[in-house]
GUTIFI-982968 format. One record per residue (C-alpha): residue number from 0; x, y, z. Coordinates in steps of 0.2 Angstrom, whole numbers, plus 5000, padded with zeros to 4 digits. Layout:
N
num,east,north,up
NUM,X,Y,Z .
...
This chain:
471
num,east,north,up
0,4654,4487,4848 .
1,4661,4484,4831 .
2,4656,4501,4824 .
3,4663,4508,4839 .
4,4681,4497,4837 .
5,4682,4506,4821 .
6,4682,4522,4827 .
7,4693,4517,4844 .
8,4706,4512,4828 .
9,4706,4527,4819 .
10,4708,4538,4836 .
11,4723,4527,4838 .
12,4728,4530,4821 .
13,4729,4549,4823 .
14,4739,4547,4840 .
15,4752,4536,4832 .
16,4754,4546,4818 .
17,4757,4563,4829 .
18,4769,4552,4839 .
19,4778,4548,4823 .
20,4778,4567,4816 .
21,4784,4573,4835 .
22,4797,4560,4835 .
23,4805,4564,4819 .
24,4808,4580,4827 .
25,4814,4573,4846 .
26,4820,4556,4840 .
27,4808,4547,4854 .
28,4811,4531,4841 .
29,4826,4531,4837 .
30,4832,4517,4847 .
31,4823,4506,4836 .
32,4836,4510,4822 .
33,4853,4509,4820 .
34,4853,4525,4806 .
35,4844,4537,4820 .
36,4857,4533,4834 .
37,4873,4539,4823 .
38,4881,4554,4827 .
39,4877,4562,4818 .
40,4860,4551,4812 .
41,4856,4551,4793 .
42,4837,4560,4795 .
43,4834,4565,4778 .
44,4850,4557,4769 .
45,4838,4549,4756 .
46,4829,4566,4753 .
47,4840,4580,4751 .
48,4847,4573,4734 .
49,4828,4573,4727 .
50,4825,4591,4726 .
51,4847,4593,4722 .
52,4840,4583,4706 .
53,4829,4596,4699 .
54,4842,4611,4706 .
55,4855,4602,4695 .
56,4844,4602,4679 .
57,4841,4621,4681 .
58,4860,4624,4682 .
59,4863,4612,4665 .
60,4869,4599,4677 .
61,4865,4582,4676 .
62,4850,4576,4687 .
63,4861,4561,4694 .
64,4878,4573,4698 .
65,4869,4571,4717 .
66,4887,4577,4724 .
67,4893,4591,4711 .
68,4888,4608,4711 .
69,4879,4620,4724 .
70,4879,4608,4739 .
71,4860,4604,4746 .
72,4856,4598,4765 .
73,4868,4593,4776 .
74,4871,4574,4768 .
75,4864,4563,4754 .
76,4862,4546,4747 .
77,4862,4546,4727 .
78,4849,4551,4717 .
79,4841,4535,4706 .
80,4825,4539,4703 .
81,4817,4540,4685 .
82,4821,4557,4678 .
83,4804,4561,4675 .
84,4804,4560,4695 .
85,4814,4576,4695 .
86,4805,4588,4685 .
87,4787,4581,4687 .
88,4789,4581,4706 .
89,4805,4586,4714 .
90,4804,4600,4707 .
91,4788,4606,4718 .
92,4799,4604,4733 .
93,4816,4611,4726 .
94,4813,4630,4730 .
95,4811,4627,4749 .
96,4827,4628,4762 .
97,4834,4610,4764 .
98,4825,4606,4780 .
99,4809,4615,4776 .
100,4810,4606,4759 .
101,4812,4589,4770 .
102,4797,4592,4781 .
103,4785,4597,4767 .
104,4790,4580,4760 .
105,4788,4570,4775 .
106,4771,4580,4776 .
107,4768,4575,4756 .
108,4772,4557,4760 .
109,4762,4554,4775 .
110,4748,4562,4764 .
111,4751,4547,4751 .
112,4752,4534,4763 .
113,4734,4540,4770 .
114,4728,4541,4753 .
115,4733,4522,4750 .
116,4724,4518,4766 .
117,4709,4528,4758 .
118,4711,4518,4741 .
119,4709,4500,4748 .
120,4696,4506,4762 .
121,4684,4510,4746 .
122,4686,4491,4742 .
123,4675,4487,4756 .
124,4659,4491,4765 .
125,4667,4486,4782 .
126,4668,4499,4795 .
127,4682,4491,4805 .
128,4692,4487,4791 .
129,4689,4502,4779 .
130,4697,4511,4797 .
131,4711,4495,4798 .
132,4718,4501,4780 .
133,4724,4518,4786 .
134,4730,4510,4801 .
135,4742,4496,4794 .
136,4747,4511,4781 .
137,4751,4524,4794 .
138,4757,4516,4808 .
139,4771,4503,4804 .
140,4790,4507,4810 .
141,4796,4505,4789 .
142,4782,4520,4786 .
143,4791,4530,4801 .
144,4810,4525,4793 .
145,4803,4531,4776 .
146,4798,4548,4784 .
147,4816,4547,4794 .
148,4827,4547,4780 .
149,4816,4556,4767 .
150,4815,4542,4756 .
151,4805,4544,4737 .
152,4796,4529,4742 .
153,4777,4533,4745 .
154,4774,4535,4727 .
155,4780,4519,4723 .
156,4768,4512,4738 .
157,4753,4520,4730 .
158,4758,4513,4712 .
159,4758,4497,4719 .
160,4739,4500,4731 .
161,4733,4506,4713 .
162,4738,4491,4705 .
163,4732,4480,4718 .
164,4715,4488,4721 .
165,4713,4488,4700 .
166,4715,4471,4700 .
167,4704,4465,4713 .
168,4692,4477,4704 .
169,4694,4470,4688 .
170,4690,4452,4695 .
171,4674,4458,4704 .
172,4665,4471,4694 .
173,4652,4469,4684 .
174,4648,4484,4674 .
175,4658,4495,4659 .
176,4662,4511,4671 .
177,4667,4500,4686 .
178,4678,4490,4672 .
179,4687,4507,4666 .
180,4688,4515,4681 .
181,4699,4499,4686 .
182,4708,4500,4671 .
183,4712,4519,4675 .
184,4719,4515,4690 .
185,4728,4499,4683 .
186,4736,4516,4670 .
187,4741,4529,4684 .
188,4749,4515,4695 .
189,4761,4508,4681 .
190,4765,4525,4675 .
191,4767,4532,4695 .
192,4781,4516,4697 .
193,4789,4517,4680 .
194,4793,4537,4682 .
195,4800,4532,4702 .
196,4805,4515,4705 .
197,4803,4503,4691 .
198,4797,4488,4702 .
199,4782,4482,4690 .
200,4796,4476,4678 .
201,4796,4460,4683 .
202,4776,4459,4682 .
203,4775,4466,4665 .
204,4773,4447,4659 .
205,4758,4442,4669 .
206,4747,4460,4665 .
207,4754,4459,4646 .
208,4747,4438,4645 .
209,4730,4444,4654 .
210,4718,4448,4643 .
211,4708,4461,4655 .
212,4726,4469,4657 .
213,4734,4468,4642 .
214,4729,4484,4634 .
215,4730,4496,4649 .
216,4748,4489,4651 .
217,4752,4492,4631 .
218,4749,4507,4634 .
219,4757,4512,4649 .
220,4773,4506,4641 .
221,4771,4516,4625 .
222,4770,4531,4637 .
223,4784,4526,4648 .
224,4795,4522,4631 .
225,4792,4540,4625 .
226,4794,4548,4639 .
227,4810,4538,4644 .
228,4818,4542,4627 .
229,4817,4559,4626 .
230,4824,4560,4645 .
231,4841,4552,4637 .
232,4839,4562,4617 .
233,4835,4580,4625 .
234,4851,4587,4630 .
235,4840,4602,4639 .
236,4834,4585,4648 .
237,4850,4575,4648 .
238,4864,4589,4649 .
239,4879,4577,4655 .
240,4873,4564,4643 .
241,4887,4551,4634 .
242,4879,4553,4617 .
243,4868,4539,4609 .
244,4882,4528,4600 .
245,4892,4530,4614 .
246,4879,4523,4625 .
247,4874,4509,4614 .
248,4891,4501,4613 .
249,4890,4499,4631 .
250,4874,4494,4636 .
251,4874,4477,4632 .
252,4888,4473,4640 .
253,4886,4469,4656 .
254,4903,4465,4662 .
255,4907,4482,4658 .
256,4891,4490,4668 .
257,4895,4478,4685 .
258,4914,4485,4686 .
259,4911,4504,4680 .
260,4894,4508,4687 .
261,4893,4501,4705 .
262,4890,4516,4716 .
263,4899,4505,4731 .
264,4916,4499,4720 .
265,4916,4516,4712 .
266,4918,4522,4731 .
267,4904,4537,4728 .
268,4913,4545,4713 .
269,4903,4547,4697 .
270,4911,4544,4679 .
271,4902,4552,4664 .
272,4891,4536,4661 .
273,4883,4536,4678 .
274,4879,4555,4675 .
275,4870,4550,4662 .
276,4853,4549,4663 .
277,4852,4529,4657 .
278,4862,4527,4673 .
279,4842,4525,4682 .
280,4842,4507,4671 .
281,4859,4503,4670 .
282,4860,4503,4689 .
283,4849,4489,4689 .
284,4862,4478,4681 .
285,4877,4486,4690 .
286,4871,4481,4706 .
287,4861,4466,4704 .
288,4876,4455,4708 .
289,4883,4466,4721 .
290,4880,4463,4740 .
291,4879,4476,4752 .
292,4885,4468,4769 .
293,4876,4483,4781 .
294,4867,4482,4797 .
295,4853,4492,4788 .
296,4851,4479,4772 .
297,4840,4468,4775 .
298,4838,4456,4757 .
299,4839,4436,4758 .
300,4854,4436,4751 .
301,4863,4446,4764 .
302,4852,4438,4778 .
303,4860,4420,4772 .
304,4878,4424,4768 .
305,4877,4434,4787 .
306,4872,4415,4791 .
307,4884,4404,4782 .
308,4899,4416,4786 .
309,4903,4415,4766 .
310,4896,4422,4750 .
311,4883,4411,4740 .
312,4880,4410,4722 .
313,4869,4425,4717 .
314,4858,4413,4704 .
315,4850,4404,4718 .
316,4841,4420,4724 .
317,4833,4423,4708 .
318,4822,4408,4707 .
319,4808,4417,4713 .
320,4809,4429,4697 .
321,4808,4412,4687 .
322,4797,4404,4698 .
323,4786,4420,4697 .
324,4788,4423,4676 .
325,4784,4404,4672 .
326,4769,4402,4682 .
327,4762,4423,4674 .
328,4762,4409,4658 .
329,4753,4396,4667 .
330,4739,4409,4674 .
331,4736,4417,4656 .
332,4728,4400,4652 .
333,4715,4397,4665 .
334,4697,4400,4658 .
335,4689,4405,4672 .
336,4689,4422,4672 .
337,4686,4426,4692 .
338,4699,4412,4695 .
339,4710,4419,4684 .
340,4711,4437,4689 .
341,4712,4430,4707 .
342,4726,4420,4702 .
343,4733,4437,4694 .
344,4733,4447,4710 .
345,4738,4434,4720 .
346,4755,4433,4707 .
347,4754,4451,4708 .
348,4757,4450,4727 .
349,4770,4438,4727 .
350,4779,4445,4713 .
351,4782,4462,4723 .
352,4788,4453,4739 .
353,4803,4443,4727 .
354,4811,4462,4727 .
355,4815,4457,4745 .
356,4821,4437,4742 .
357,4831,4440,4726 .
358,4838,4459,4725 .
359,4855,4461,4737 .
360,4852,4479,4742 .
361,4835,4480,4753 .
362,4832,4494,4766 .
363,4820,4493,4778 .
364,4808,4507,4773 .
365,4806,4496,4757 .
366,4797,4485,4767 .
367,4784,4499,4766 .
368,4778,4490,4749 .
369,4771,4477,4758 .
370,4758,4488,4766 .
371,4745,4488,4753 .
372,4746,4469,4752 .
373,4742,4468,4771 .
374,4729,4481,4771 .
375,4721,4471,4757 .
376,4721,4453,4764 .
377,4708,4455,4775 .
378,4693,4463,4763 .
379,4702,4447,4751 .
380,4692,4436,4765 .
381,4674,4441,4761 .
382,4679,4436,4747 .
383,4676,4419,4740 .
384,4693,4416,4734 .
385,4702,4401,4733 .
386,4717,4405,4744 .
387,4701,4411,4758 .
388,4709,4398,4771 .
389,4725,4406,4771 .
390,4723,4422,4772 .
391,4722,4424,4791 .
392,4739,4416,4793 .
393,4747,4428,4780 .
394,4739,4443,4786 .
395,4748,4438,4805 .
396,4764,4432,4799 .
397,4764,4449,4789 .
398,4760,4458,4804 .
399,4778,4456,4809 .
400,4783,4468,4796 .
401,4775,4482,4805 .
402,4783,4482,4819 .
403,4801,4487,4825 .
404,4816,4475,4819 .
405,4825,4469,4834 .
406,4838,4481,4832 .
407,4832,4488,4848 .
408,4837,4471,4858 .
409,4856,4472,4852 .
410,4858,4491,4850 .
411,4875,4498,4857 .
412,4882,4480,4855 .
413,4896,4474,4841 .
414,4884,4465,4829 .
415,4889,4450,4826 .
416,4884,4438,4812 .
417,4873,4432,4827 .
418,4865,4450,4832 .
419,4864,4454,4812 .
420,4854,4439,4810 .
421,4843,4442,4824 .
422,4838,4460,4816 .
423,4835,4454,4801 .
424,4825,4439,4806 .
425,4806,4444,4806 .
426,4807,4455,4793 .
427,4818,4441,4781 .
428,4807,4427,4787 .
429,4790,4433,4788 .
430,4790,4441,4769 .
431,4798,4423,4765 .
432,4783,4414,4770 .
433,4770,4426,4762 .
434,4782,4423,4744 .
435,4780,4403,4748 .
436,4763,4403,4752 .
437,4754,4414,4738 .
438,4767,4405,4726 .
439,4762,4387,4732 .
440,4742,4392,4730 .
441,4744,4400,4712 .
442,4753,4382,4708 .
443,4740,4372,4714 .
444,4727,4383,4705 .
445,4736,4383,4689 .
446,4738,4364,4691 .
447,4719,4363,4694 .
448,4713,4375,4680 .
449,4725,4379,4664 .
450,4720,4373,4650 .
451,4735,4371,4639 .
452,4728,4363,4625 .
453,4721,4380,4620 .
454,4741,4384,4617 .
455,4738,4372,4602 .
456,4725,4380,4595 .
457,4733,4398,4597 .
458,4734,4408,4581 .
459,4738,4427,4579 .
460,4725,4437,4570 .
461,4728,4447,4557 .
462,4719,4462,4564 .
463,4731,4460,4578 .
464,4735,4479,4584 .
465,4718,4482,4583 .
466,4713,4467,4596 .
467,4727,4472,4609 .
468,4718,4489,4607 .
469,4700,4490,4607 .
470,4694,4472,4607 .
């Protein structure tokens, strides 16, 4: 019965997805999102400015110039995507019409999603659940909304499975090629999100304080470092750049970047530093005060000031960052290794899902990143990991995040804070209690197994480079 459960899942998966794919051209789900039911809806808005990116480079015109030049599909969102993204793979899809372009993509993503599911099935010898990974992948409404509105976003999902599945290899491998295949993984993942969305910044300090990640993460960085400089020094890569001086006077200032480079203040019009490449980071800082008060955000921040009638203070909503940075510290110095590197992928885990409790500006194919975390949990359980007892209640709670916002329930209404609270409340909420509780059981561990004295005895070699390295 169970062989045949798994097989009864993957029949179900294939139907879903056709449902999706003949949908996309029918709009049978569209009533689940407020985008699709405009007139006209916003189908491929996040796409069209991907393959305008690499068009633009070919004309001498800057990747990020999304509205200048030979128009491309019938609408846009800005391109913000790493520029490498643009000539390494926007560029396979830019000779295509617009909307053939946007169905070979949706095509391309659907093909990345499926390989995710394939990635964390090989972690397990389960039948059911080897067929459950495609399915949470495939057939979650945020993957159908990433398909909708063309969004760059599979890659970033794949980075994030690679990272995840390297880790919980890592921790339970024994061998030398088991051990650099992992660590090959840990490589294409890092360098997949920091050439699309840059999303494993912020857990740069946990893999860098690991010793079983430290190297692979070096050089990653090195790699991402060259590659990003010469995207801002190469005027044949960079032709609407500011110039290096110029761009150094104002990069550190901050006050600067919030008023002059916010896409929303700016009302959609570009100024020369935000067709300069550098504008992919500076973005970062020019919006990460800056809420977004749509029907189709759903962040923490927005959720609670929809809730309070009022704008609260934005430091409040990065305490999961510091939370998350101070315990990557606490986790470096547990001994055990099998403890530790549980710890680390646990971190890992909870670390993605502060995008959505501490960033302003969250769209609900984002939610799409928490996918591989779900797909995972249940293989976690065969495990004997010390957070075992709770992985059935995060993998339900998460659950929620597959299915439809409620949207649906208030659609054609006049969204009040009321209504807007409701949609929001099980994709907020349930990615809220996921954060808490993978947070809460890294604490307990890191209570019950850092040694800190060791940070007493800590010297640095001389041989340094050469540990970080090949040690």
């Amino acid at each position: 019965m169970k062989q045949n459960s798994g097989w009864y899942l993957s029949i179900a998966t294939i139907a879903i997805v056709a449902i999706m794919l003949l949908s996309l051209h029918f709009g049978w789900l569209n009533m689940f999102f407020y985008g699709a039911e405009l007139k006209p809806n916003v189908q491929g808005i996040d796409y069209f400015a991907v393959p305008k990116s690499f068009l633009n480079l070919l004309e001498g015109r800057s990747i990020f110039d999304t509205w200048g030049g030979t128009p491309y599909g019938p609408h846009s969102t800005w391109y913000l995507a790493h520029p490498a993204f643009s000539l390494f793979v926007a560029s396979w899809f830019s000779f295509f019409s617009p909307w053939t372009s946007y169905w070979l993509f949706a095509l391309f993503s659907l093909g990345v999603m499926a390989y995710c599911g394939y990635l964390v099935s090989k972690t397990t010898t389960n039948n059911f659940k080897k067929h459950l990974s495609y399915f949470l992948m495939l057939c979650a409404f945020p993957t159908y909304w990433m398909l909708f509105v063309g969004n760059m976003h599979a890659p970033l999902v794949l980075a994030l499975t690679l990272i995840l599945v390297s880790i919980y290899e890592l921790t339970y491998s024994e061998n030398e090629k088991d051990i650099r295949a992992a660590n090959k993984k840990l490589l294409i993942g890092l360098l997949i999100s920091f050439f699309s969305k840059p999303i494993v910044l912020l857990m740069l300090p946990l893999l860098l304080l690991t010793k079983e990640t430290r190297k692979t993460t070096i050089k990653s960085l090195i790699i991402y470092s060259v590659v990003s400089l010469l995207f801002i020094l190469l005027p044949q890569l960079n032709p609407q750049g500011v110039g290096f001086n110029k761009l150094l006077s104002i990069v550190f200032d901050f006050d600067f970047i919030k008023e002059n480079m916010n896409i929303y203040k700016n009302h959609f019009v570009l100024n020369e530093y935000m067709r300069d490449n550098s504008i992919h980071w500076l973005n970062l800082i020019a919006q990460s005060e800056y809420k977004l008060m749509h029907i189709d955000v759903f962040s923490l921040p927005v959720f609670i000031d929809t809730i309070a009638e009022k704008a609260t203070p934005s430091g409040i909503y990065k305490i999961p960052i510091y939370v998350s940075l101070f315990l990557s510290i606490g986790v470096a110095f547990i001994e055990d290794k099998k403890i530790r590197l549980e710890s680390t992928l646990l971190l890992v885990m909870a670390i993605s899902l502060s995008f959505f409790l501490s960033y302003n500006t969250v769209w609900e194919y984002q939610f799409t990143s928490v996918l591989p975390i779900l797909a995972l949990l249940p293989i976690l359980k065969e495990k004997d990991v010390f957070y075992k007892k709770y992985i059935s209640i995060m993998f339900y709670v998460g659950i929620f995040l597959c299915l439809p916002s409620l949207y649906f329930l208030f659609r054609g209404g006049d969204f009040s804070g009321n209504a807007l609270t409701w949609i929001r409340l099980d994709r907020i909420i349930p990615v809220l209690i996921l954060f808490l509780i993978m947070i809460f059981q890294v604490i307990v561990v890191v209570k019950k197994h850092a040694n800190f004295k060791r940070f007493n005895k800590i010297s640095v070699p001389e041989n340094l480079p050469q540990k970080l390295f090949f040690d």
